[in-house]
Residue frames as a rotation matrix with the C-alpha (Angstrom) as fourth column:
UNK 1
0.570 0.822 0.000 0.00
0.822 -0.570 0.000 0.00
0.000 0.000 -1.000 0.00
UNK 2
-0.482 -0.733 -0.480 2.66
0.630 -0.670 0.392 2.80
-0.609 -0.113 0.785 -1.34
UNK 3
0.740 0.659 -0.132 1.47
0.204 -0.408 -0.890 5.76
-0.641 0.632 -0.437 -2.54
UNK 4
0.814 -0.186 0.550 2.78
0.567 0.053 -0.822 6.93
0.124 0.981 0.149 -5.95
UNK 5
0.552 -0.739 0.387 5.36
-0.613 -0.674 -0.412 9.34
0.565 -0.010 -0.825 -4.08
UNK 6
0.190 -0.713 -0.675 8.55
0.060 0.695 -0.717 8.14
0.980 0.096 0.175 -2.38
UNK 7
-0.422 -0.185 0.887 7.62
-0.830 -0.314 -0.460 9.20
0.364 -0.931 -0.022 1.27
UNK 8
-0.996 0.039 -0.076 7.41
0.080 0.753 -0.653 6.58
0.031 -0.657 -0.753 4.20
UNK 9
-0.126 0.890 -0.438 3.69
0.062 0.448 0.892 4.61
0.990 0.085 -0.111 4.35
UNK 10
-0.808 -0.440 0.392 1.29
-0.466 0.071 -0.882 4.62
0.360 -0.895 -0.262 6.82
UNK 11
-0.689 0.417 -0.592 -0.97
0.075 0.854 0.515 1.91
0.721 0.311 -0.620 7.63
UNK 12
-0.608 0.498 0.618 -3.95
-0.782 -0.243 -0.574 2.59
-0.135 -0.832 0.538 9.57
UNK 13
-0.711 0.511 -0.483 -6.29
0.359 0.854 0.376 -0.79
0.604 0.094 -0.791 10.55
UNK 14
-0.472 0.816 0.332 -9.76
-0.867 -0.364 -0.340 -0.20
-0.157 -0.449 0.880 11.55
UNK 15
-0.831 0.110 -0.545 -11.17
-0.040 0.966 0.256 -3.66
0.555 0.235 -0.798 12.16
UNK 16
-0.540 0.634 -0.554 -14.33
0.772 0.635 -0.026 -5.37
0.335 -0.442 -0.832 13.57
UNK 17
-0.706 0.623 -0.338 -16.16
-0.039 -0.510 -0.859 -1.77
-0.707 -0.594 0.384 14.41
UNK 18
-0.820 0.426 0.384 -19.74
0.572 0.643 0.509 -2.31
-0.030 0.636 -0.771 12.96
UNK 19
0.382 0.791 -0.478 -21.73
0.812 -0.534 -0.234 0.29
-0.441 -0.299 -0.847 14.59
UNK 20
0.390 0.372 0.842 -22.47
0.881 -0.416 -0.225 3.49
0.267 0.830 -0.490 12.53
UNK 21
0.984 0.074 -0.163 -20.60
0.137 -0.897 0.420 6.06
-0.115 -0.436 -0.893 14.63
UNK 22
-0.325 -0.946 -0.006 -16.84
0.549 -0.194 0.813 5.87
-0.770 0.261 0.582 12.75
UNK 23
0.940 0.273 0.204 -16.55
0.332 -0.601 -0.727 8.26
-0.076 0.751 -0.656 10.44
UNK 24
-0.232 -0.965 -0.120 -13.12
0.693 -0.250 0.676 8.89
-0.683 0.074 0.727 8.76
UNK 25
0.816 0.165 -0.554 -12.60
-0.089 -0.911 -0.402 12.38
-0.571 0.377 -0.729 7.57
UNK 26
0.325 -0.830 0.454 -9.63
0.911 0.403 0.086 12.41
-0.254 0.385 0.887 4.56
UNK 27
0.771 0.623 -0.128 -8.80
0.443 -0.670 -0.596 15.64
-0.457 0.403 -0.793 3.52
UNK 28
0.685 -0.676 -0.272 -5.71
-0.727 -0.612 -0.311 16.75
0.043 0.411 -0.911 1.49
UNK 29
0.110 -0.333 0.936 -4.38
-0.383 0.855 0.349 13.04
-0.917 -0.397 -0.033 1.59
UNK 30
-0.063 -0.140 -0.988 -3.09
-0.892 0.452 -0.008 10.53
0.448 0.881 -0.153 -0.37
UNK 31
0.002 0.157 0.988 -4.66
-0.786 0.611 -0.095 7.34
-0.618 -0.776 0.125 0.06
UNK 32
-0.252 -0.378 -0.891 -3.29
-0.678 0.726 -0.117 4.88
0.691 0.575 -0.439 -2.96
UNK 33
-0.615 -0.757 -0.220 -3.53
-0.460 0.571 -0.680 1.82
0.641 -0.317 -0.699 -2.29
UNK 34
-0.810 -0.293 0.508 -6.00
-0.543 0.049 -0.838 1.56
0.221 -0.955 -0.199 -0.06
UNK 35
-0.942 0.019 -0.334 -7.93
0.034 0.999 -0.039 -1.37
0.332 -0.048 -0.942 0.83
UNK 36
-0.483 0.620 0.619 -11.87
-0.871 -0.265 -0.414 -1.34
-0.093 -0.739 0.668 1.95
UNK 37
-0.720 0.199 -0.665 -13.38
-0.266 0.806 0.529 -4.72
0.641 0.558 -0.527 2.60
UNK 38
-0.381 0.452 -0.807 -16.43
0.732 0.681 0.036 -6.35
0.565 -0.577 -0.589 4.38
UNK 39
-0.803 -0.162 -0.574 -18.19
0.526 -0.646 -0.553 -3.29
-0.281 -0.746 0.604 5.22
UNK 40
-0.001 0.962 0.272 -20.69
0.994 -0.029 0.109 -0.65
0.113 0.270 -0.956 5.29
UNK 41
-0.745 -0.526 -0.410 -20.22
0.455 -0.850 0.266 2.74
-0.489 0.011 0.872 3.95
UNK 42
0.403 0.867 0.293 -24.18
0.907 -0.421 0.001 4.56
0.124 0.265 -0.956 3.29
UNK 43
0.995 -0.007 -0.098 -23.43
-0.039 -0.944 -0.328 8.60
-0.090 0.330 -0.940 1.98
UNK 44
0.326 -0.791 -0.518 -20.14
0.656 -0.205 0.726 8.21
-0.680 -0.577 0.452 1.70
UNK 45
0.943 0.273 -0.192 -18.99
0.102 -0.782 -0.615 11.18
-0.318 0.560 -0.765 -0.20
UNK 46
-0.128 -0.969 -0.209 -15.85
0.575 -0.245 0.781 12.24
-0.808 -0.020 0.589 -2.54
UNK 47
0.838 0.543 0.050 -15.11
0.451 -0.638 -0.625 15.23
-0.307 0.546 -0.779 -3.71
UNK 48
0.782 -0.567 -0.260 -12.57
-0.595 -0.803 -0.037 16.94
-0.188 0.184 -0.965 -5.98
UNK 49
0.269 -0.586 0.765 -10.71
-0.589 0.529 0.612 13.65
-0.762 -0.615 -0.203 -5.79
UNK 50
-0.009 -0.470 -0.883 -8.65
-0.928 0.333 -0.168 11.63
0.373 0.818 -0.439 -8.54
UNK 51
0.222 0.255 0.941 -9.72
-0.686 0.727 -0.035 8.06
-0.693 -0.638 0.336 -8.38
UNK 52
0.231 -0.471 -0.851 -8.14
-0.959 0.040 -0.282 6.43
0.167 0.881 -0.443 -11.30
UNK 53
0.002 0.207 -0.978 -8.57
-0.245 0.949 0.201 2.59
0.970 0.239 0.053 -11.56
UNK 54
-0.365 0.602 0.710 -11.12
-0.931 -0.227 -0.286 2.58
-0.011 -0.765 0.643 -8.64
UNK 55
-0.657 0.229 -0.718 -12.21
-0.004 0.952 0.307 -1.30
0.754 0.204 -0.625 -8.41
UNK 56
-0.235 0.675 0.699 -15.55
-0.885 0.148 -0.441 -2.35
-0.401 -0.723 0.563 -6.90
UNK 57
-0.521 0.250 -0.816 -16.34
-0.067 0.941 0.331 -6.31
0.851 0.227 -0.473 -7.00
UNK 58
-0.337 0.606 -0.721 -19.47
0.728 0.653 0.209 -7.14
0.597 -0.455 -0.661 -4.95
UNK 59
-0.891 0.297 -0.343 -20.89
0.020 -0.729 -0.685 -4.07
-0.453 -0.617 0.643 -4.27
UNK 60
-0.042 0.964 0.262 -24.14
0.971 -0.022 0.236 -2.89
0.234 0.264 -0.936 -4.08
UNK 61
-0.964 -0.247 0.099 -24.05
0.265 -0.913 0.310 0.80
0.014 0.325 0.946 -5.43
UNK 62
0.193 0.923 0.333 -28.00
0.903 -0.300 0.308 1.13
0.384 0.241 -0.891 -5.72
UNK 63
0.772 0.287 -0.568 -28.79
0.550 -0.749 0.369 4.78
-0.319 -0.597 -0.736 -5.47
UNK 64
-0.186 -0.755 -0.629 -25.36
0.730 -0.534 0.426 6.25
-0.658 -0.380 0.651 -6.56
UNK 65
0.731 0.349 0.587 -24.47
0.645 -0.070 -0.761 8.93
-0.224 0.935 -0.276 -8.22
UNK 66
-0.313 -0.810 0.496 -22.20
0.899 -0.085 0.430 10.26
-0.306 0.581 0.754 -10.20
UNK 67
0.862 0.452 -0.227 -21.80
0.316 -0.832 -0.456 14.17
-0.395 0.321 -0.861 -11.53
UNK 68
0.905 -0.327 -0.274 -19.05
-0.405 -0.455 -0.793 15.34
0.134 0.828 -0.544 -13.59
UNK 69
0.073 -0.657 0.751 -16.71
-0.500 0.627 0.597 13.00
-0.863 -0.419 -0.283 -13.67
UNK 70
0.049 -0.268 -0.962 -14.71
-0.999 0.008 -0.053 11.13
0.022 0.963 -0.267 -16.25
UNK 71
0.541 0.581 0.608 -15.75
-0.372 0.814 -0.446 7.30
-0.754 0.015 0.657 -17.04
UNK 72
0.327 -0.515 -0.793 -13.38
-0.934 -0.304 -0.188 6.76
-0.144 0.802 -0.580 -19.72
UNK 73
-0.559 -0.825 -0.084 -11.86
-0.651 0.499 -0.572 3.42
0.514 -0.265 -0.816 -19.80
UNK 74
-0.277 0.550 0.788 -14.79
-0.739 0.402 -0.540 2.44
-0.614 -0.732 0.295 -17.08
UNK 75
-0.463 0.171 -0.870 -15.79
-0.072 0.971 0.230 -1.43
0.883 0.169 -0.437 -17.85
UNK 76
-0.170 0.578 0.798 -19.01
-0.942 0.142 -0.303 -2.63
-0.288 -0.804 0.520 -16.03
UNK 77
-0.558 -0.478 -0.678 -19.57
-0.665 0.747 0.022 -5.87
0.496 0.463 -0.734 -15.65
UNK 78
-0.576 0.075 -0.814 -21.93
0.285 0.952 -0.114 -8.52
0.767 -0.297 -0.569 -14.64
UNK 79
-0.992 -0.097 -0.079 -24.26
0.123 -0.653 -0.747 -5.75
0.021 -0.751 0.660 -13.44
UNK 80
-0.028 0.998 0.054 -27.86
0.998 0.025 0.051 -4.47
0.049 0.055 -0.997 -12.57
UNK 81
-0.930 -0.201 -0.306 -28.25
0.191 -0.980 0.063 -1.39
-0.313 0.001 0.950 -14.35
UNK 82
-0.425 0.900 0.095 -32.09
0.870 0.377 0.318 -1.45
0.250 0.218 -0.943 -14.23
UNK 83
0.871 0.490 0.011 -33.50
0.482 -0.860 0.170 2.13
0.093 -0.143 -0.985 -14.25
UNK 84
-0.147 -0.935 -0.322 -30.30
0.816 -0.299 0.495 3.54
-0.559 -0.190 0.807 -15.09
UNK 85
0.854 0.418 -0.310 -29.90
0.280 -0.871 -0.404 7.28
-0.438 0.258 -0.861 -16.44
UNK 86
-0.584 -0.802 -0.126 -26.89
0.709 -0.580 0.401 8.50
-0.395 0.144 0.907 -18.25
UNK 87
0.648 0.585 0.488 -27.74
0.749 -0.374 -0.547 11.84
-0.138 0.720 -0.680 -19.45
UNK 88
0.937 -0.305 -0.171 -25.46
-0.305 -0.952 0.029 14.56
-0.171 0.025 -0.985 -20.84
UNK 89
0.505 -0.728 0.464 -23.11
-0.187 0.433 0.882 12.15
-0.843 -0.532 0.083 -21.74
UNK 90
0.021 -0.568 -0.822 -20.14
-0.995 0.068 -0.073 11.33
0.097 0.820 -0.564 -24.32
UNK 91
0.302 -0.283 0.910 -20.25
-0.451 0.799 0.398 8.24
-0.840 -0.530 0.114 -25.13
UNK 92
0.686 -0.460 -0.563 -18.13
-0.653 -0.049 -0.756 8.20
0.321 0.886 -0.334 -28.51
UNK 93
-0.376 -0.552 -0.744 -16.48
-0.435 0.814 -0.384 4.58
0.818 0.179 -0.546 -29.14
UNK 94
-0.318 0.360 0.877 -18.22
-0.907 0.155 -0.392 3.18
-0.278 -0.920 0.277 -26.43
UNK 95
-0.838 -0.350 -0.418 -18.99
-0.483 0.833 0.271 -0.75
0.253 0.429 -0.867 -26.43
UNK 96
-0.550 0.247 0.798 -21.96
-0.647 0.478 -0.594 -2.34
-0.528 -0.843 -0.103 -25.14
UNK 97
-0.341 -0.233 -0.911 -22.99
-0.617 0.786 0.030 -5.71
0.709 0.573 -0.412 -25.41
UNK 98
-0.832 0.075 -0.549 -24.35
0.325 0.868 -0.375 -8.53
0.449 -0.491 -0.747 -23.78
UNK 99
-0.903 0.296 0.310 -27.66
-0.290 -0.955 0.066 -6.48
0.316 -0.031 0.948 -23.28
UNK 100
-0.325 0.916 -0.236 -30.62
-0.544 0.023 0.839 -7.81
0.774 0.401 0.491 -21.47
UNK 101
0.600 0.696 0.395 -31.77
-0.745 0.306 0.592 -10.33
0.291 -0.650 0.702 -19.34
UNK 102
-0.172 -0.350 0.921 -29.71
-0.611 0.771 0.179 -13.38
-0.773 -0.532 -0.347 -17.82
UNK 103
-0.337 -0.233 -0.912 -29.41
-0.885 0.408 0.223 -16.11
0.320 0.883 -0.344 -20.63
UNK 104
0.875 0.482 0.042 -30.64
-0.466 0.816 0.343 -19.46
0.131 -0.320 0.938 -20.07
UNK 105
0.449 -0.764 -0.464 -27.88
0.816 0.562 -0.135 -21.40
0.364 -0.318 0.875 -17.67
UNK 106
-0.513 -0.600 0.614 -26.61
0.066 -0.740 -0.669 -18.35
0.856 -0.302 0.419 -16.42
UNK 107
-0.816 -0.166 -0.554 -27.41
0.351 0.618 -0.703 -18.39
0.459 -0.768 -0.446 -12.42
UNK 108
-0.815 0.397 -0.422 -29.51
-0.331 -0.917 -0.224 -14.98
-0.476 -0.043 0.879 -12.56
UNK 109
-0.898 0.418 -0.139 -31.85
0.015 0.345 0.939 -16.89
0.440 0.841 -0.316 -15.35
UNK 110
-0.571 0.810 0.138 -35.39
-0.412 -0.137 -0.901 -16.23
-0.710 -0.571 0.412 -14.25
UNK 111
-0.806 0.350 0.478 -37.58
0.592 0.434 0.679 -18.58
0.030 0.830 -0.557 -16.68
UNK 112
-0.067 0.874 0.482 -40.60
0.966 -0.064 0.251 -16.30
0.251 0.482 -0.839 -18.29
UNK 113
0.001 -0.320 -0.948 -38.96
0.516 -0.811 0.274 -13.15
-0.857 -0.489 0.164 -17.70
UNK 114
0.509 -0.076 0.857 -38.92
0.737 -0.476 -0.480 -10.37
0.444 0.876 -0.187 -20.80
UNK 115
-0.718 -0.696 -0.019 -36.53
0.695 -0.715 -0.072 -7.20
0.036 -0.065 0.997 -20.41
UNK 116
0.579 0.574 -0.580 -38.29
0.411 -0.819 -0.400 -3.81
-0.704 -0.007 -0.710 -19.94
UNK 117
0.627 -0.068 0.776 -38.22
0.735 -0.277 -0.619 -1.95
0.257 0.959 -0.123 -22.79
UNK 118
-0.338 -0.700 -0.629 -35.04
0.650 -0.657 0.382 0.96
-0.681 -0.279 0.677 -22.92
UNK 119
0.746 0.637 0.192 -35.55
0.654 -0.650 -0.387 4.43
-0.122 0.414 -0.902 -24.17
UNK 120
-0.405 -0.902 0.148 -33.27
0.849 -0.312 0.426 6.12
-0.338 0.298 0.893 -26.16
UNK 121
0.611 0.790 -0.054 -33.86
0.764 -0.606 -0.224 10.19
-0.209 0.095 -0.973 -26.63
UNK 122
0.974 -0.223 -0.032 -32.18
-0.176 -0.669 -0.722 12.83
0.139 0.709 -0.691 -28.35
UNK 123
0.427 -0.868 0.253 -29.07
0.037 0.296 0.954 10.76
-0.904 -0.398 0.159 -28.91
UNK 124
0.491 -0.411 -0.768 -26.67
-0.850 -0.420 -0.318 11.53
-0.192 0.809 -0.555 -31.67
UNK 125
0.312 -0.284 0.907 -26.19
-0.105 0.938 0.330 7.46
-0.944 -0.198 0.263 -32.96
UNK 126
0.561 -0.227 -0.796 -24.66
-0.823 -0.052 -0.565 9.13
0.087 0.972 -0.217 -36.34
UNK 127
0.305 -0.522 -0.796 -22.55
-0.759 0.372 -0.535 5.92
0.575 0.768 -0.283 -37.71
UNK 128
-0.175 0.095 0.980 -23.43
-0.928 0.317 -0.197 3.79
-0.330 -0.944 0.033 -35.09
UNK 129
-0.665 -0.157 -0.730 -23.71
-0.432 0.878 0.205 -0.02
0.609 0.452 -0.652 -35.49
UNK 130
0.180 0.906 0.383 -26.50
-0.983 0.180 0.037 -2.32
-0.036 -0.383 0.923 -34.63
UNK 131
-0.384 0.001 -0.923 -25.65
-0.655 0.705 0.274 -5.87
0.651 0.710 -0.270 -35.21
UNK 132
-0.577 0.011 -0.817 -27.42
0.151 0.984 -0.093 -9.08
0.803 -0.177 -0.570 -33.96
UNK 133
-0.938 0.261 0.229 -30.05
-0.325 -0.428 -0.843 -7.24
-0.122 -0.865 0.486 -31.68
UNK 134
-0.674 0.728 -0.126 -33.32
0.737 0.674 -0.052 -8.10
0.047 -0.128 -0.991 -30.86
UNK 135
-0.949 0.260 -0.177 -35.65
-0.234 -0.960 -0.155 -4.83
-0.210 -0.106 0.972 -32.23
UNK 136
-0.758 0.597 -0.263 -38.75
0.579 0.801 0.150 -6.71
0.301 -0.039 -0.953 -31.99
UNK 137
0.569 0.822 0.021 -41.92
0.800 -0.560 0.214 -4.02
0.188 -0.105 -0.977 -31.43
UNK 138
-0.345 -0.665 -0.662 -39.01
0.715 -0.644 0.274 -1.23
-0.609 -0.378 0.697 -31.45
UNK 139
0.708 0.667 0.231 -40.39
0.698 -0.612 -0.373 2.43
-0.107 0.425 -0.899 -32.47
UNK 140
-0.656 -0.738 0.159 -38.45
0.732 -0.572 0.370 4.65
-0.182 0.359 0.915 -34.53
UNK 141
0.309 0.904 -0.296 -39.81
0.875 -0.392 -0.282 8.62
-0.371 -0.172 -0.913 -34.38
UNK 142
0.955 -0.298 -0.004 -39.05
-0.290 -0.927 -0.240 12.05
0.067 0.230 -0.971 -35.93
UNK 143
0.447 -0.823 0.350 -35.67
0.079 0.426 0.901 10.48
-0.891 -0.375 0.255 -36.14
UNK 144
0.242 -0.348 -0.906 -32.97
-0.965 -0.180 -0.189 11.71
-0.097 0.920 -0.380 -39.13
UNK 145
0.497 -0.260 0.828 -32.18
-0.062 0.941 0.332 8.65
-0.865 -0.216 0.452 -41.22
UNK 146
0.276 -0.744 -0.608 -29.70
-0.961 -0.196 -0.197 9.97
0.027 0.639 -0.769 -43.62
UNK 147
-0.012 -0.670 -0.743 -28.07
-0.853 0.395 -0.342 7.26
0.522 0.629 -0.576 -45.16
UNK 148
-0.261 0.121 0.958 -29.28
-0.907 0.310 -0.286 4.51
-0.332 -0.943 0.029 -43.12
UNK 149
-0.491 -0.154 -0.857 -29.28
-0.605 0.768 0.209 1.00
0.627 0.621 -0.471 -44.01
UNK 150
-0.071 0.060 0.996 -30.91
-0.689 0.719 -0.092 -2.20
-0.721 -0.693 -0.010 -42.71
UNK 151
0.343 -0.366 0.865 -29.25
0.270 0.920 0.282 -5.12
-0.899 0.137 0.415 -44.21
UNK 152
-0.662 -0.737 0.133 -27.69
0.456 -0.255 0.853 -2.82
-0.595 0.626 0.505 -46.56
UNK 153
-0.263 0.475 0.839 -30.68
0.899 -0.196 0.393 -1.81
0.351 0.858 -0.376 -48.20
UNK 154
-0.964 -0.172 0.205 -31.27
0.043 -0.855 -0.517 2.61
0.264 -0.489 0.831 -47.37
UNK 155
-0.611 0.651 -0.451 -34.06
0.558 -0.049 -0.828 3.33
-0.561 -0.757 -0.334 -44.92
UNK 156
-0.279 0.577 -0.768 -35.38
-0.504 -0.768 -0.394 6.26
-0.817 0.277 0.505 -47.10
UNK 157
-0.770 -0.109 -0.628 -35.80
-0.615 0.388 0.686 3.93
0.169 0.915 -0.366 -49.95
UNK 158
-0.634 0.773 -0.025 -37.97
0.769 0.634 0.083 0.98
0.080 0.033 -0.996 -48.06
UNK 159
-0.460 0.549 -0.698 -39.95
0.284 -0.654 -0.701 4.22
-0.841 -0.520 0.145 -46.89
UNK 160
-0.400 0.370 -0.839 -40.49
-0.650 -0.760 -0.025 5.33
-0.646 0.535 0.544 -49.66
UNK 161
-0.917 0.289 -0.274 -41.36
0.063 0.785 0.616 1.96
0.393 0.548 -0.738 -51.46
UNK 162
-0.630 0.701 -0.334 -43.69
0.736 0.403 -0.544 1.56
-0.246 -0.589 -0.770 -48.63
UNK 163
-0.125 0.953 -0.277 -45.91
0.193 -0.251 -0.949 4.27
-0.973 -0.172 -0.152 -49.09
UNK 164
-0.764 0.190 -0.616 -45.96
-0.601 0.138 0.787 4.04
0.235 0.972 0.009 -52.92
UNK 165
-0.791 0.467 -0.395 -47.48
0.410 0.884 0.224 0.78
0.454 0.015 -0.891 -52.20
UNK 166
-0.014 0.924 -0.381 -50.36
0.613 -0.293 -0.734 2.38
-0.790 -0.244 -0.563 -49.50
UNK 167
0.229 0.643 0.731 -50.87
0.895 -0.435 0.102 5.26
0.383 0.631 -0.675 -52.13
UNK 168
0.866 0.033 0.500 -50.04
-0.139 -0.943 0.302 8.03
0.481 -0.331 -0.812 -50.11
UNK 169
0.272 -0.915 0.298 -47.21
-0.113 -0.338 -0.934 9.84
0.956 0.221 -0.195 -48.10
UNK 170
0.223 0.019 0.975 -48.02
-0.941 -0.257 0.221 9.06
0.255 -0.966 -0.039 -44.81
UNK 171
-0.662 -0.060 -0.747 -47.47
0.043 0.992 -0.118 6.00
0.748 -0.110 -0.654 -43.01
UNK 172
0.233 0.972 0.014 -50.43
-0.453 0.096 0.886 3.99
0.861 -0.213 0.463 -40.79
């Protein structure tokens, strides 16, 4: 547990106190390194602080939040992000994957479960990629579709086939 400068460590142990009335105050500190396990920490608060490969495994975050702050790099995993918000966000090159419900064999698997539907709103998904999703009753609205494709063939094109075919310019 060294911090990133070359002055002498110190190791403080706080063990076995369970009852709500510690409270450790950091302020102008460097704590690298340091180590929180098997506990219970409700409001805890940082501010102004540089947390750079920050590692939670088996937490239960419900409720947090987050406010300017840089996510770069961030990798969730193996999470419940059910009634999540991101708003105001960059999220240019961003990956996600593995979207939805627990798979069948996976331990989480709930048989006759469906996913609640996600809502996507003024998001800027210029040259974005879909591939292999499930868009099953999915509703597309007042939405540019410049140069859009599905299977390769341009969005403004089936549109426009399509309402040739009803007669008119609207769609039903």
């Amino acid at each position: 547990m060294k911090p990133s400068h070359e002055s002498p460590t110190e190791t403080i142990v706080i063990s076995g106190k369970k009852e709500p009335i510690q409270q450790i105050l950091l302020n102008d500190s460097n704590f690298s390194g340091s180590e929180f396990r098997n506990g219970y920490a409700e409001r805890v608060s940082f501010q102004m602080v540089a947390l750079p490969k920050l590692s939670f495994q088996c937490a239960d975050l419900h409720g947090a939040r987050f406010n300017d702050i840089n996510f770069s790099g961030t990798r969730i995993n193996d999470a419940n992000l059910s009634d999540l918000e991101i708003c105001n966000a960059q999220l240019g090159g961003a990956y996600i994957h593995n979207i939805g419900l627990p798979p069948e064999g996976h331990p989480a698997y709930e048989e006759g479960k469906s996913q609640r539907p996600l809502r996507f709103e003024n998001c800027d998904l210029n040259g974005s990629t879909l591939s292999d999703c499930r868009l099953d009753g999915v509703s597309i609205r007042g939405c540019s579709m410049k140069d859009m494709t599905i299977d390769g063939i341009p969005v403004e094109q089936l549109l426009a086939a399509y309402r040739q075919a009803r007669g008119g310019s609207g769609i039903e």
